[in-house]
C-alpha positions in Angstrom: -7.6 -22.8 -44.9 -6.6 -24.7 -47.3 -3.7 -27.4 -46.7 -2.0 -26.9 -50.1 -2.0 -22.4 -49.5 -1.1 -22.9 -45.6 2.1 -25.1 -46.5 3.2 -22.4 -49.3 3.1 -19.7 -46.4 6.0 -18.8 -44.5 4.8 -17.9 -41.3 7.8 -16.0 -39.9 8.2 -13.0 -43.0 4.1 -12.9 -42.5 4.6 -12.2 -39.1 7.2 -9.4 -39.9 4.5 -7.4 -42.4 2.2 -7.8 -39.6 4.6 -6.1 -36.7 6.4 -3.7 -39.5 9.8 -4.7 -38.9 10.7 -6.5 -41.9 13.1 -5.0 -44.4 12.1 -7.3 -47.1 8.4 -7.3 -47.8 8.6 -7.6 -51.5 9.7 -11.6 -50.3 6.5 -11.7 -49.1 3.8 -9.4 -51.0 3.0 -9.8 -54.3 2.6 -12.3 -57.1 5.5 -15.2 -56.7 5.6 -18.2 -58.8 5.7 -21.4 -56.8 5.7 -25.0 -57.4 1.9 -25.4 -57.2 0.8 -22.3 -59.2 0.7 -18.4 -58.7 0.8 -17.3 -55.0 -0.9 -14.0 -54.3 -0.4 -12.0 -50.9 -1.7 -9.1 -49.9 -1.7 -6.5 -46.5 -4.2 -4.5 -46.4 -5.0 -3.4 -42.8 -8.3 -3.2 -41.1 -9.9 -5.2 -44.1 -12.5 -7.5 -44.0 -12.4 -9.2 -47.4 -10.1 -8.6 -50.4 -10.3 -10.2 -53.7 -8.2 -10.2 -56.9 -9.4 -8.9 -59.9 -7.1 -10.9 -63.1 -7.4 -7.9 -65.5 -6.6 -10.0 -68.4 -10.3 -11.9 -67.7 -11.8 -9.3 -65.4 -12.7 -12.1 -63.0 -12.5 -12.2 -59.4 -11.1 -14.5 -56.6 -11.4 -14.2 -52.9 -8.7 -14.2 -50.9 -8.4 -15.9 -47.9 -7.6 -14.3 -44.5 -4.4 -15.7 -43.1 -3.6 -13.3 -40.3 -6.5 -10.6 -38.5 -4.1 -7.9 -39.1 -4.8 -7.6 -42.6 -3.1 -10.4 -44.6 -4.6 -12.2 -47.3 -3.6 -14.8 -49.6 -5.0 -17.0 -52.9 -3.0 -19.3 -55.0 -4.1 -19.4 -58.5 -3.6 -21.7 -61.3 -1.0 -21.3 -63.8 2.6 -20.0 -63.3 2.6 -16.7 -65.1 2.1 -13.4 -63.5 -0.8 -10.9 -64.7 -1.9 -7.8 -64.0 -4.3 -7.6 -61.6 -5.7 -5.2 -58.8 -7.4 -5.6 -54.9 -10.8 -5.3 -54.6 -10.8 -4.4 -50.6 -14.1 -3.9 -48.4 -14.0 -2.6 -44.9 -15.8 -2.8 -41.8 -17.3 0.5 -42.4 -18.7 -1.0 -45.6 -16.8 1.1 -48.1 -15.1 -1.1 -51.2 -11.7 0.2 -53.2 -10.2 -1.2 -55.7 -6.7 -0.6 -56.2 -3.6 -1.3 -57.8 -0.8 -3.8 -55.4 2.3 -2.1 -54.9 4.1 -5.2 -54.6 2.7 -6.4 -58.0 5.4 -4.5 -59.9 9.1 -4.7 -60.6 10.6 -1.2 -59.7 13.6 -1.6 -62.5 16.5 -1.2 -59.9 18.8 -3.7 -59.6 21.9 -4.5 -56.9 24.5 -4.0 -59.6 23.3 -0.3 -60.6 23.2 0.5 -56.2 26.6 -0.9 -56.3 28.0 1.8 -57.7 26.6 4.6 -55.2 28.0 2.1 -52.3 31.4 2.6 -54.4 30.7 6.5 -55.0 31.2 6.1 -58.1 27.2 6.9 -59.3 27.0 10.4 -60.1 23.2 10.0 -61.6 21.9 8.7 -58.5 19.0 11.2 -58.6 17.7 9.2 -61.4 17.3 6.1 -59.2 16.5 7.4 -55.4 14.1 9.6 -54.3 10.4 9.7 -55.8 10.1 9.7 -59.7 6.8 9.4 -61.4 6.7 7.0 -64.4 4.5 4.2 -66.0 5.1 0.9 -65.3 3.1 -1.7 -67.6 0.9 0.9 -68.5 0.1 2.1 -64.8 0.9 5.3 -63.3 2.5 6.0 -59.9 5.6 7.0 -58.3 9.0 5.2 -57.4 10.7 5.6 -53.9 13.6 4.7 -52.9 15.9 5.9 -50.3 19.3 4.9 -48.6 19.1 3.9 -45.4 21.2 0.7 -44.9 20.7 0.3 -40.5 16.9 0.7 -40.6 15.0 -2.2 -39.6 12.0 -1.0 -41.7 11.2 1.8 -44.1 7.7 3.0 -45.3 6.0 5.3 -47.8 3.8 7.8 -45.9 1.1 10.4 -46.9 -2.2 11.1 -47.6 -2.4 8.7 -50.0 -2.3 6.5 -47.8 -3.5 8.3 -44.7 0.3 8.8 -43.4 0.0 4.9 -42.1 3.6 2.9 -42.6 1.8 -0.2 -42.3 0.2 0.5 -45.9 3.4 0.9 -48.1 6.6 -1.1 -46.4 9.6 -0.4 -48.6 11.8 -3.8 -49.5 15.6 -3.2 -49.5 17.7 -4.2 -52.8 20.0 -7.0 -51.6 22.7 -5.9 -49.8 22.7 -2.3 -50.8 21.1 -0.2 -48.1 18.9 1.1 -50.4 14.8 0.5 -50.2 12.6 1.1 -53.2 8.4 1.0 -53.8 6.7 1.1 -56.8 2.9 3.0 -55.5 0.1 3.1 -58.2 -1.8 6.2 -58.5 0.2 8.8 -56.7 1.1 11.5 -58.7 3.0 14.8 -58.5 2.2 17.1 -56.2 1.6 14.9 -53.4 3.3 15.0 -50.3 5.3 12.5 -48.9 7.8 10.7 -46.3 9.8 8.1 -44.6 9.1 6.1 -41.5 11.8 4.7 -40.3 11.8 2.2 -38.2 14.7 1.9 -35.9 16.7 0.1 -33.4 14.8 0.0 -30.0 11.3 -0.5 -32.3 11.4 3.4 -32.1 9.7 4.9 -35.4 10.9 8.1 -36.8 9.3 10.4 -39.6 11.9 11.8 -42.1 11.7 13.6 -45.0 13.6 13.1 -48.4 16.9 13.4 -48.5 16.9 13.3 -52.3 13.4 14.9 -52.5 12.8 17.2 -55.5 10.4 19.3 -54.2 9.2 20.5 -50.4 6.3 21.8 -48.4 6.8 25.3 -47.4 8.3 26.4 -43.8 6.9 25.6 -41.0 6.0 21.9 -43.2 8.9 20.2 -43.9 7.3 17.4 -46.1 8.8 16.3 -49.4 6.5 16.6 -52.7 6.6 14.1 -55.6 7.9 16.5 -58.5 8.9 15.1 -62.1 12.3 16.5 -62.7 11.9 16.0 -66.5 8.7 17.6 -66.7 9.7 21.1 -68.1 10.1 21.6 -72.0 13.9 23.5 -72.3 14.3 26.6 -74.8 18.0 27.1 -74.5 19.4 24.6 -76.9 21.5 27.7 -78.4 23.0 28.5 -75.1 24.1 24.9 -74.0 25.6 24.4 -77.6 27.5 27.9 -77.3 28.6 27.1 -74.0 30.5 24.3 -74.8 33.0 26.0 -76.8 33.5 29.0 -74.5 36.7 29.3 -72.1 36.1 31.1 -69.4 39.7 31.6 -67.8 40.0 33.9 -71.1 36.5 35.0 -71.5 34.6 38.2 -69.3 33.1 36.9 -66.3 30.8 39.5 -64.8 28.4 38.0 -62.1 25.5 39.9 -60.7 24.8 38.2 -57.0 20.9 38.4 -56.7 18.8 37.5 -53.7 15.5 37.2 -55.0 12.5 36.6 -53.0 10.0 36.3 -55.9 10.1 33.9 -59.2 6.9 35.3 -61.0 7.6 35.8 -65.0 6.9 39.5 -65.1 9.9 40.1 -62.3 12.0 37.5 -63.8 11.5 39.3 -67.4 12.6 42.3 -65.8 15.6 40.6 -63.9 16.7 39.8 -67.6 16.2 43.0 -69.1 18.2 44.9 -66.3 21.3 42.1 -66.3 21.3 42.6 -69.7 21.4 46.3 -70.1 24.2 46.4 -67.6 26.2 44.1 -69.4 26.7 41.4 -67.0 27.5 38.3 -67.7 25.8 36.2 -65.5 23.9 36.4 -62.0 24.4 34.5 -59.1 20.7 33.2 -57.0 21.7 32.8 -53.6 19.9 30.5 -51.4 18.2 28.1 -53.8 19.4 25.6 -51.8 17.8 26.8 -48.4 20.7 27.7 -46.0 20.0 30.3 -44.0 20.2 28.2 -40.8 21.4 24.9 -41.7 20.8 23.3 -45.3 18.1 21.0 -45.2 17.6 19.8 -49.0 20.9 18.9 -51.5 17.9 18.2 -54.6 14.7 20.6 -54.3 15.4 24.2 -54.3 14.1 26.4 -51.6 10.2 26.2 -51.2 10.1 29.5 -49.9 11.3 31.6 -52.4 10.9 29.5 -55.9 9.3 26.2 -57.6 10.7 24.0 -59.4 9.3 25.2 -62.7 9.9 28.7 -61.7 13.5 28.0 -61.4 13.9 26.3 -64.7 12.1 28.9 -66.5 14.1 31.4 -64.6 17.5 30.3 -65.9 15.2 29.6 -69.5 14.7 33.1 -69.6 18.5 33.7 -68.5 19.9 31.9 -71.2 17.7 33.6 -74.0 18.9 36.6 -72.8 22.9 35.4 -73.4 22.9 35.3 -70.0 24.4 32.6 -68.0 23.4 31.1 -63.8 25.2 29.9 -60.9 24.0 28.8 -57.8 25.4 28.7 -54.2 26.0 24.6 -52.8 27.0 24.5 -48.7 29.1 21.1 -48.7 30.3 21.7 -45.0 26.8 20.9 -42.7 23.7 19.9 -42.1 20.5 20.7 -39.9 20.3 19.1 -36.8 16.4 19.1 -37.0 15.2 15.2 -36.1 13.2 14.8 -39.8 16.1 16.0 -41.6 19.5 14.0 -42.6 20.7 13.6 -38.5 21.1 10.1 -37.5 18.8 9.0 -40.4 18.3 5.5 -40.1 19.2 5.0 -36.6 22.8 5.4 -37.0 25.1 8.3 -38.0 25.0 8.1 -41.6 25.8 11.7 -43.5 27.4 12.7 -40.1 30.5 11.2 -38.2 29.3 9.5 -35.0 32.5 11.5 -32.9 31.0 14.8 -31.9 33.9 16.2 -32.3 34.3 15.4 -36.5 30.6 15.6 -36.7 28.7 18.4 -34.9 29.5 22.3 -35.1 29.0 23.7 -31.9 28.5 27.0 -33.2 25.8 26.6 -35.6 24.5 23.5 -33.8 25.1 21.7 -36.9 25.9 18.0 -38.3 29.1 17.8 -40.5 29.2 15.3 -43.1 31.1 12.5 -42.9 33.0 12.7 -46.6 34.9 9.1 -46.2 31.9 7.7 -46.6 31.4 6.8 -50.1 27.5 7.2 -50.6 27.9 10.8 -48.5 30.7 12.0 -50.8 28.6 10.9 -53.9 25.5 12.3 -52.2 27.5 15.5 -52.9 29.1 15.2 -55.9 25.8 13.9 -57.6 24.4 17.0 -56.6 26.6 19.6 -58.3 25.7 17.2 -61.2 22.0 17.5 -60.5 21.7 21.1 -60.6 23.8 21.5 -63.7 22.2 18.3 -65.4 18.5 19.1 -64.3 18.2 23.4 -64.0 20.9 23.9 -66.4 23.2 25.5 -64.1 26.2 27.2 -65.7 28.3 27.0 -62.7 28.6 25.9 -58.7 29.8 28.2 -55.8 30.7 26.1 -53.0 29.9 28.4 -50.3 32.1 28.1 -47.2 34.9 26.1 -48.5 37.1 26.8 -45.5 34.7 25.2 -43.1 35.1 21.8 -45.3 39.1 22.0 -45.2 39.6 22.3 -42.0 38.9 20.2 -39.0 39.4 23.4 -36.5 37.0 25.9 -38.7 34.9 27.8 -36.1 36.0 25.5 -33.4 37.7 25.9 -30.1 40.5 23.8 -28.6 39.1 20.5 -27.4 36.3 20.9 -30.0 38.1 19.3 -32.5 39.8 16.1 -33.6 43.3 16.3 -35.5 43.9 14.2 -39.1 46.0 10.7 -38.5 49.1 13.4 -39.1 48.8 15.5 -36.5 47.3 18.2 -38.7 43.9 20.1 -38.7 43.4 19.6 -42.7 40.3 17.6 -43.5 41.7 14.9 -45.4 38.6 13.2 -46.2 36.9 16.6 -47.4 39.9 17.2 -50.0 39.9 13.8 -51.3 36.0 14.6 -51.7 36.8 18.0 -53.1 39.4 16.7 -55.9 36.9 13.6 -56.6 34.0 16.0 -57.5 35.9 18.6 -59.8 37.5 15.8 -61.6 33.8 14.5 -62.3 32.5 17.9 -62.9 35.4 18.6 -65.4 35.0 15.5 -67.6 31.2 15.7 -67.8 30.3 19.4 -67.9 31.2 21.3 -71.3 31.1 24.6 -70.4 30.7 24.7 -66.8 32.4 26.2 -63.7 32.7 24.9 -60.2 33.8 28.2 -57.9 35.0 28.2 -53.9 34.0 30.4 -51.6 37.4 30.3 -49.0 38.9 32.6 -46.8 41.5 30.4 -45.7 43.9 31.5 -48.1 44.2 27.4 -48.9 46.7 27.3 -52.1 46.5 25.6 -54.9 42.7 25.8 -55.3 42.6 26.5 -58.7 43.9 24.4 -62.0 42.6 23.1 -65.3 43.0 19.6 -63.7 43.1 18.1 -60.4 46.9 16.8 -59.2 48.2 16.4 -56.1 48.9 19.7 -55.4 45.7 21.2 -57.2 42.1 20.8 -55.9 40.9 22.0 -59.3 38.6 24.7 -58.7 37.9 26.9 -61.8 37.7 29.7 -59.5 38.2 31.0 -55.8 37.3 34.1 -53.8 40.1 36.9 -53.9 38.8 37.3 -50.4 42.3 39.2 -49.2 42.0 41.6 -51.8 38.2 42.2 -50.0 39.6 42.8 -47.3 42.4 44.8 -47.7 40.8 47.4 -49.8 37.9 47.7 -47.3 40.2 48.0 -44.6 42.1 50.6 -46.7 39.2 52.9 -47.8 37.6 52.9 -44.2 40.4 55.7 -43.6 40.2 59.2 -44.3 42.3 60.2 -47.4 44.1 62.4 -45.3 45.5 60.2 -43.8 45.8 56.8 -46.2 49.0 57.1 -46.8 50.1 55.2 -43.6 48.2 52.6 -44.9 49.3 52.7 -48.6 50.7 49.0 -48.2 47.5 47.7 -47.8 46.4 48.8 -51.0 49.4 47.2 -53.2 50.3 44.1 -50.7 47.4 42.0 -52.2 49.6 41.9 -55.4 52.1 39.1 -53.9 49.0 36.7 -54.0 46.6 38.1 -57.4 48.0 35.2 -59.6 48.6 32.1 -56.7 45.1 31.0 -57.9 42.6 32.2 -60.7 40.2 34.7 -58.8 37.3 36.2 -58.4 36.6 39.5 -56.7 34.3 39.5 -54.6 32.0 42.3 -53.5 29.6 40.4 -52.3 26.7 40.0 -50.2 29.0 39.4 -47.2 30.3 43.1 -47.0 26.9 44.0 -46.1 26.6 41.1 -43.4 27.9 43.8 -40.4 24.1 45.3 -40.9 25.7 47.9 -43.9 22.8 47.7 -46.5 25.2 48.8 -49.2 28.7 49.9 -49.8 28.0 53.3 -50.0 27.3 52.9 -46.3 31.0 52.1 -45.9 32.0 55.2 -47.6 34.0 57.7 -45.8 33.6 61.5 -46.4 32.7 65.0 -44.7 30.4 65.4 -47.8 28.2 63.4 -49.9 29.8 64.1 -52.6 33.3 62.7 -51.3 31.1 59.5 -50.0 29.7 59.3 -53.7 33.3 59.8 -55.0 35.3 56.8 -52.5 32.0 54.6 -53.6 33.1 55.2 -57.5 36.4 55.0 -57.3 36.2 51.5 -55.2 34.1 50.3 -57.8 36.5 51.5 -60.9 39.5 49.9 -59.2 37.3 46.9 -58.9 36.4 46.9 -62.0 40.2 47.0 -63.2 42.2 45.0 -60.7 42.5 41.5 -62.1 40.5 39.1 -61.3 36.7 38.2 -62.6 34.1 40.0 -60.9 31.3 39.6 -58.7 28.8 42.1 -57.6 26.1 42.2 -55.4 22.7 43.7 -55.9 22.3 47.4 -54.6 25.6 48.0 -54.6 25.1 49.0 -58.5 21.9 50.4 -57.2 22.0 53.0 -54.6 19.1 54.5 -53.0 18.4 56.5 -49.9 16.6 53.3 -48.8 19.8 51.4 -49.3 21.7 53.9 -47.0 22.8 54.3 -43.4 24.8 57.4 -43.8 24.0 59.0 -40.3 25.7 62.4 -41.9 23.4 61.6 -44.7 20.9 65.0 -45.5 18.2 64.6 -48.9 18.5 67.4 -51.3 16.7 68.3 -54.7 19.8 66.9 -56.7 20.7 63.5 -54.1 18.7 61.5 -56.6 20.5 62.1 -59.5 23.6 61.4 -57.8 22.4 58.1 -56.9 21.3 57.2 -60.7 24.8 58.1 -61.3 26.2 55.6 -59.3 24.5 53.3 -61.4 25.5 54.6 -65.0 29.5 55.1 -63.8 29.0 50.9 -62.9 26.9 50.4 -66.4 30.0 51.9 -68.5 32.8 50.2 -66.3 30.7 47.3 -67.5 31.3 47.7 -71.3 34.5 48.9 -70.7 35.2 45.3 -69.3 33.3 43.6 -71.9 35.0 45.7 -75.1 38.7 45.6 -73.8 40.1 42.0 -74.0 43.1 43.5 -71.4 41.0 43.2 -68.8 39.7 39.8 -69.1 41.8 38.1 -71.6 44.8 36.6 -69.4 43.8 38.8 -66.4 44.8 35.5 -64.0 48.2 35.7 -65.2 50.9 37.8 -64.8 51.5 38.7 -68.3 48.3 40.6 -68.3 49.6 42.9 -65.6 52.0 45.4 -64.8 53.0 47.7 -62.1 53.7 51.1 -63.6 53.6 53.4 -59.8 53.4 51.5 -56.4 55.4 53.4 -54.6 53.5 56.8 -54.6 52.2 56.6 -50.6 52.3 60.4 -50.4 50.0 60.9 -52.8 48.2 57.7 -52.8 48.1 57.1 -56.3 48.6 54.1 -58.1 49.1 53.4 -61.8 49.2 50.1 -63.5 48.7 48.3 -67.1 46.3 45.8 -68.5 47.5 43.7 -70.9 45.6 41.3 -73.7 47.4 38.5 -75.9 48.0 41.6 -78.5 49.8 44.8 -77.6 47.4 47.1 -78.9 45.1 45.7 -76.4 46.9 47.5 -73.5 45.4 49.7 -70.9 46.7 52.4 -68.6 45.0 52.8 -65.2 45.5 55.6 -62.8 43.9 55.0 -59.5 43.9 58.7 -57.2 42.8 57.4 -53.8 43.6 61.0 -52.8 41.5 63.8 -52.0 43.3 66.2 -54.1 42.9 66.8 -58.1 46.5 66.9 -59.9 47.1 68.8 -63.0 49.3 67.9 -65.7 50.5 64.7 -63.5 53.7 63.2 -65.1 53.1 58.8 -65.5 55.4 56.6 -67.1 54.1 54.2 -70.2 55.2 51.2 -71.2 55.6 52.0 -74.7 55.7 54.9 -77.2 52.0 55.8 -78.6 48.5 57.6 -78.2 46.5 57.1 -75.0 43.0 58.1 -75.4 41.0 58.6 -71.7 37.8 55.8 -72.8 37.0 56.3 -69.0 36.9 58.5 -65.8 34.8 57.8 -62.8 34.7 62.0 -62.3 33.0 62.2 -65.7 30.3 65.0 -65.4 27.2 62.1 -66.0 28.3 60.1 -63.2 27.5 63.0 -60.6 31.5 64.1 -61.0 33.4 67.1 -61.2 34.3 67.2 -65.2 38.4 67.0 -64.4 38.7 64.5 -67.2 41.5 64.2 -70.1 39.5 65.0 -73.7 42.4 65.1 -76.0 44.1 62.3 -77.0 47.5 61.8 -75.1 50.7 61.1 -77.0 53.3 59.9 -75.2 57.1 61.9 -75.1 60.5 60.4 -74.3 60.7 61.7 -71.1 61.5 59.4 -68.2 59.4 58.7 -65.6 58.2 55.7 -63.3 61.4 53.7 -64.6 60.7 53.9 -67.9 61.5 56.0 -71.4 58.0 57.3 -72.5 55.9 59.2 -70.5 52.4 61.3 -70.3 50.9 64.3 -68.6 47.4 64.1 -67.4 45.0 65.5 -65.2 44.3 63.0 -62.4 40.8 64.2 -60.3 40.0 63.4 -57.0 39.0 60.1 -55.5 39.2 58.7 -59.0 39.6 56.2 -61.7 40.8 56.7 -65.0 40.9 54.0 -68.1 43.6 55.0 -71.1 43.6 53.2 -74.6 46.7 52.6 -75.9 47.5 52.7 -79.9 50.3 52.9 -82.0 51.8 56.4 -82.5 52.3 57.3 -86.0 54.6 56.6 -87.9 55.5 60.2 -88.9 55.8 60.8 -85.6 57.5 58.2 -84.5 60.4 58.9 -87.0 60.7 62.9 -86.4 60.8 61.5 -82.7 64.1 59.1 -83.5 65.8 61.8 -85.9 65.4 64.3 -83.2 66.7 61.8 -80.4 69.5 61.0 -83.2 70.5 64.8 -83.5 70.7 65.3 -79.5 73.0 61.9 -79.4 74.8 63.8 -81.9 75.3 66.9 -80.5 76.4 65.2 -77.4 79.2 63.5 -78.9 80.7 67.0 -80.4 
């Protein structure tokens, strides 16, 4: 060898390529400009000869073998660096030529790391995990992953026959993070991580920013370009913008869906459309059936990453916006996955008791860690940023607020108060929907919590506030269930259960939620939850539930099949087919198609429905009859509704209910209407009201109230005729009184 090339070499770093335990191979590898010219080295295992190829003069030099493992190295004259590739033979005889990996800058720096070491980077999916670009006009793939205790971290896959020798990742400075720019992979491929940690144990892991997956049982990550797909929806993102949704209709169709293909999605449209919803709700895009696995790559077994853009594409054509589900509180346990990723505890607390759920046999993110917390944060960004999201539902909010959530004594660690709050998660919680708010126009970050934590919900983040847009109403949920499990005979001991809910409706801005969780106890649908001797009295309590749903305020959330019932979706054991059981079921189905356009048409029941001002107790004292009236008001009082809630078995003729003020009520809507499978007891004729007291106030109406029913009444102005024969007449009695 010569003296000049073995003097440049620094035998120690060689000798950490060789035994793959270097962090820092890039030092090594490469093109480096030294004092005597241009040193190239090179590790190509089980070569016999490798030579560079200067592309600029298409010549070639040998390289000189410096270690039998598979180093190489040739100092050239000059000290500029060129392209160039490795022209390799091995002992089989076989000759590549490829691009170096270490011949190219990978365009990350220290500084821009920094940031996610701060949590402060909230586009950190544009700089780790694997992105496909060009660099000096040669195609590959960028890696880079955080793992600041490995000792060593490779590229592995079949482009490189899965060998961590091949593709050793160098770590940028200080930062934790590793990067590789590899030449000639594209997207599609699989990939992953060898890790190589303390104890010289090597351990495979997948992605934890990957953008794609194999399919179950494979857990490998895919090379996917996130900017690949060509976007449609300009007219929806600019509408967005200017949209408030605390004063807008917010009607959300939860969908499981186990197919992507256009002609379903098409029809998905079609169907939210006609029923006048305003947006659905995928769940499980992020897969968590078990244990989330992926934060960035939506679930391989259900959807691609193009399907899924195209999917909310087609949404948003359609005026129709998307939200996703995001778990926040654990991970999988699973040894390839996010657990004690590069040797130490890094997304999960190294105290079993802050970071492992005995119940799920889960990991629990450690959220006073900066990069974990922006790990998160970035991905609520992602998804909105990337698929367009229109909103976030953090699933299982509870679990992330408190230390104690599914836990038994001695299973758990208090906060440095004494308290079983998770600190660290609402600090985490506040930082993200601050974020969220200043960056998204148009968007909404939602909670799923049965905690009844308070303060959830605010335009901004305080002290107080965690800044949610919306929350669960998950005590109304439950307390109306509860309630309508009775018989109607005998609901009025229970009668507190259907008005108590009202001391919390306007703590937070809600959403209620009949969701796929009523259906978790093995129920297919609510109409399995239905009480009645008859089918028509379970067809009845199923309308009704859905009409006071429908009026209660609160935004709305619905899950698929309960709009749709079908004897397939029914457990019913009293449950008999007949010639007409079909047409009762369609039924079901146009009585929740016309509550929808009565939502969307009548700003009182969406306008300032998470205030006070837009609601008003008219009868909530009526046990023995188990009827409840109440109004819904907009910002204008001609927007006003009257709703009369019978949760009775018993129709009521000519039923006396106070009004708030003097006027015409028109009936725009009766769950016993004769085409949604009722009984016809509706009110026709227009309604004016009489000054005849009732329910505490001056004006009142008579109406027929049916059975196990809801009924909607317009308000208007009386006229003004009317209304001054009225005061003349009331004038003439004051009169007479006086004599």
């Amino acid at each position: 060898m010569d003296d000049k090339l073995y003097n440049l070499l620094n035998w120690r770093d060689i000798e950490g390529i060789t035994y793959s335990d270097t962090d820092r191979p890039g030092d090594v590898l490469g093109q480096h400009i030294v004092k005597d010219g241009l040193l190239i080295q090179a590790f190509v295992p089980d070569a016999t000869t490798v030579k560079v190829r200067n592309l600029a003069t298409n010549k070639l030099k040998s390289m000189e073998m410096i270690d039998e493992a598979g180093v190489f190295a040739v100092l050239l004259s000059g000290k500029k660096t060129i392209d160039y590739t490795l022209v390799a033979t091995y002992e089989d005889g076989n000759t590549s030529e490829f691009y170096d990996a270490y011949g190219f800058d990978t365009g990350i720096n220290v500084d821009v790391i920094k940031k996610y070491n701060a949590g402060i980077m909230y586009d950190v999916y544009d700089y780790l995990g694997a992105h496909p670009m060009t660099i000096r006009g040669v195609e590959g793939v960028r890696f880079a992953v955080w793992a600041p205790f490995a000792l060593r971290v490779s590229v592995v896959g079949p482009f490189n026959n899965w060998d961590g020798r091949k593709h050793q990742m160098t770590k940028v400075g200080d930062t934790g993070v590793f990067v590789i720019f590899i030449p000639g992979v594209k997207s599609g491929e699989m990939y992953k991580y060898e890790v190589k940690k303390k104890g010289d144990i090597n351990q495979i892991k997948y992605d934890p920013m990957s953008f794609m997956t194999e399919k179950l049982p494979g857990n490998a990550s895919v090379v996917y370009d996130i900017n690949e797909y060509k976007w449609n929806d300009d007219s929806w993102m600019n509408k967005r913008k200017d949209v408030n949704i605390n004063n807008s209709p917010l009607n959300i169709y939860e969908l499981y869906i186990d197919c992507f293909e256009d002609d379903k999605v098409e029809e998905i449209a079609d169907y939210v459309k006609n029923m006048k919803y305003t947006h659905v709700k995928l769940m499980n895009i992020i897969d968590s059936k078990n244990a989330p696995r992926n934060y960035y790559a939506p679930n391989a077994a259900i959807v691609t990453p193009k399907q899924l853009k195209k999917f909310v594409d087609v949404m948003h054509g359609n005026d129709i916006g998307v939200i996703m589900d995001i778990p926040m509180n654990h991970f999988s346990s699973e040894e390839e996955g996010l657990a004690v990723f590069d040797g130490s505890c890094l997304y999960e607390h190294d105290d079993m008791k802050k970071g492992y759920s005995p119940k799920y046999n889960t990991k629990l993110f450690n959220y006073s860690r900066p990069e974990v917390s922006n790990f998160l944060i970035s991905s609520t960004l992602f998804w909105t940023n990337v698929y367009h999201m229109d909103g976030i539902n953090i699933i299982s909010a509870a679990a992330m607020l408190y230390l104690d959530y599914d836990k038994k004594p001695g299973e758990w660690l208090p906060n440095i108060y004494g308290g079983n709050e998770n600190l660290d998660a609402i600090e985490m919680i506040k930082h993200m929907n601050s974020i969220y708010k200043k960056k998204v126009e148009g968007g909404m970050l939602i909670a799923q919590d049965n905690s009844g934590y308070q303060n959830m919900t605010g335009p901004d983040v305080t002290t107080e506030c965690l800044g949610f847009d919306f929350k669960y109403n998950e005590g109304w949920r439950r307390d109306l269930l509860d309630y309508l499990k009775y018989d109607p005979y005998v609901r009025t001991n229970y009668y507190n259960e259907l008005t108590l809910n009202y001391v919390y409706t306007f703590n937070d801005n809600f959403i209620l939620p009949l969701t796929h969780d009523v259906v978790n106890d093995g129920q297919p649908s609510l109409l399995g939850r239905m009480v009645g001797a008859t089918e028509e009295k379970k067809f009845a309590n199923l309308k009704l539930m859905l009409g006071y749903y429908m009026t209660y305020p609160g935004k709305k959330m619905l899950f698929t099949g309960n709009d749709i019932v079908s004897y397939e979706g029914y457990t019913g054991a009293s449950f008999n087919k007949e010639p007409l059981a079909e047409e009762k079921f369609a039924s079901v189905n146009e009585c929740v198609k016309a509550m929808n356009e009565v939502y969307m048409s009548e700003k009182a029941m969406y306008e300032i429905d998470n205030s006070e001002e837009g609601f008003e107790w008219i009868n909530n004292i009526s046990a023995n009859e188990n009827i409840i009236v109440y109004a819904r008001k907009g910002s204008k009082p001609e927007d006003m509704l009257v709703v009369v809630c019978n949760f009775d078995d018993v129709d009521r003729d000519d039923y006396k209910i106070g009004v708030p003020k003097a006027g015409k009520y028109k009936e725009i809507f009766s769950t016993d209407n004769v085409k949604f499978g009722g009984n016809g007891f509706v009110n026709p004729r227009l309604k004016q009201s009489k000054t005849d007291e009732c329910d505490g106030r001056a004006e009142s109406i008579r109406i027929k109230v049916p059975a196990l029913s809801v009924s909607v009444f317009k308000y208007s102005k009386a006229d003004k005729k009317l209304t001054t024969n009225k005061a003349a007449k009331a004038s003439k009695t004051t009169k007479k009184g006086s004599k």
